[in-house]
C-alpha positions as CSV (number, residue, x, y, z in Angstrom):
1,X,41.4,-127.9,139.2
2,X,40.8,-127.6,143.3
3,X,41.3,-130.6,145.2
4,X,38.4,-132.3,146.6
5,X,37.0,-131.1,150.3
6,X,37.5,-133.4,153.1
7,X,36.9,-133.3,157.3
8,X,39.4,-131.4,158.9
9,X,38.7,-134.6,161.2
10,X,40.3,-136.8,158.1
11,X,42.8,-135.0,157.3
12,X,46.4,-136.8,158.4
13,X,49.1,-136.5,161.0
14,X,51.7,-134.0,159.3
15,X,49.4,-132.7,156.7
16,X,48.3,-129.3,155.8
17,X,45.2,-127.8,154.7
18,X,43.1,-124.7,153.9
19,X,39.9,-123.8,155.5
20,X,37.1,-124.1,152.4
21,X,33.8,-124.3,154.8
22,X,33.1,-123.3,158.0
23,X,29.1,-123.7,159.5
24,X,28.0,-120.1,160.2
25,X,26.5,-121.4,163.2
26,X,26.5,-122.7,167.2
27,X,28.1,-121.4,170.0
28,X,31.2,-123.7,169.6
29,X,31.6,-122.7,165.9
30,X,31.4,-118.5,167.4
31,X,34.4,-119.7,169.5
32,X,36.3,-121.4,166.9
33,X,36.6,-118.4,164.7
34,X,37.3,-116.4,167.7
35,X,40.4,-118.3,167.9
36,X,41.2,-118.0,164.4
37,X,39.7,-120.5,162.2
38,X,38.3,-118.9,159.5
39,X,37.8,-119.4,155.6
40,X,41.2,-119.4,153.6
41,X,43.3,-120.4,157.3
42,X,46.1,-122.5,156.6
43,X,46.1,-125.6,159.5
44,X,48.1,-128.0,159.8
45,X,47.3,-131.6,162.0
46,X,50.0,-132.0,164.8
47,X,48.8,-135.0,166.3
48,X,46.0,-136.5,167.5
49,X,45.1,-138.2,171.2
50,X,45.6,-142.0,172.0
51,X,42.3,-143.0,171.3
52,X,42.0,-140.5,168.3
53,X,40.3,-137.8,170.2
54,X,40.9,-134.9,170.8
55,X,42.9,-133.5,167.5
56,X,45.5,-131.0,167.5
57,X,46.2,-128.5,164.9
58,X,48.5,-125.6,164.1
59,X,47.1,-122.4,163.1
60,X,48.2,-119.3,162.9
61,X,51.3,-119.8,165.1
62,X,49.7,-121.5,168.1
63,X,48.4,-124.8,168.6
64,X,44.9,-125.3,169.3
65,X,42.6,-128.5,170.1
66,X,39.8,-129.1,168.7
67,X,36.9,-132.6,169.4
68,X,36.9,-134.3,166.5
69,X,33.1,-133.9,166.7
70,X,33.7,-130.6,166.3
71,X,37.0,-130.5,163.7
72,X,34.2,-132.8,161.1
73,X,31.9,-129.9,160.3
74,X,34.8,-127.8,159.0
75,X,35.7,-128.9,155.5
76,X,39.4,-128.5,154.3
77,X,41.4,-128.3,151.0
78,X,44.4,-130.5,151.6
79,X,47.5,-128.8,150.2
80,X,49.4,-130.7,147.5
């Protein structure tokens, strides 16, 4: 059985996670995929600001941060 889908926004310091769902729409969501999130992308959360915001993940061999705002509407499997 799959694991249940979080937030990429909840997912933990250290942990990693495949892209499930991705919105298909937005300017900032065109970008995003630009970059390399897509559906079935392995992340993984590096750290996150101070205050919690701004997050910063690994994918794909580069790090890339991302508003948490903006890291909430893409839903993750968490790896086990």
């Amino acid at each position: 059985m799959a694991a249940a889908l979080i937030k990429l926004s909840d997912l933990t310091v250290g942990a990693s996670a495949t892209v499930r769902k991705f919105p298909a729409q937005g300017a900032a969501f065109i970008r995003l995929r630009e970059m390399g999130l897509l559906t079935g992308t392995q992340v993984t959360l590096v750290r996150t600001a101070p205050l919690g915001d701004p997050l910063e993940i690994k994918v794909r061999g580069y790090h890339l941060t991302l508003r948490k705002v903006d890291a909430a509407h893409v839903l993750v499997e968490p790896a086990l």
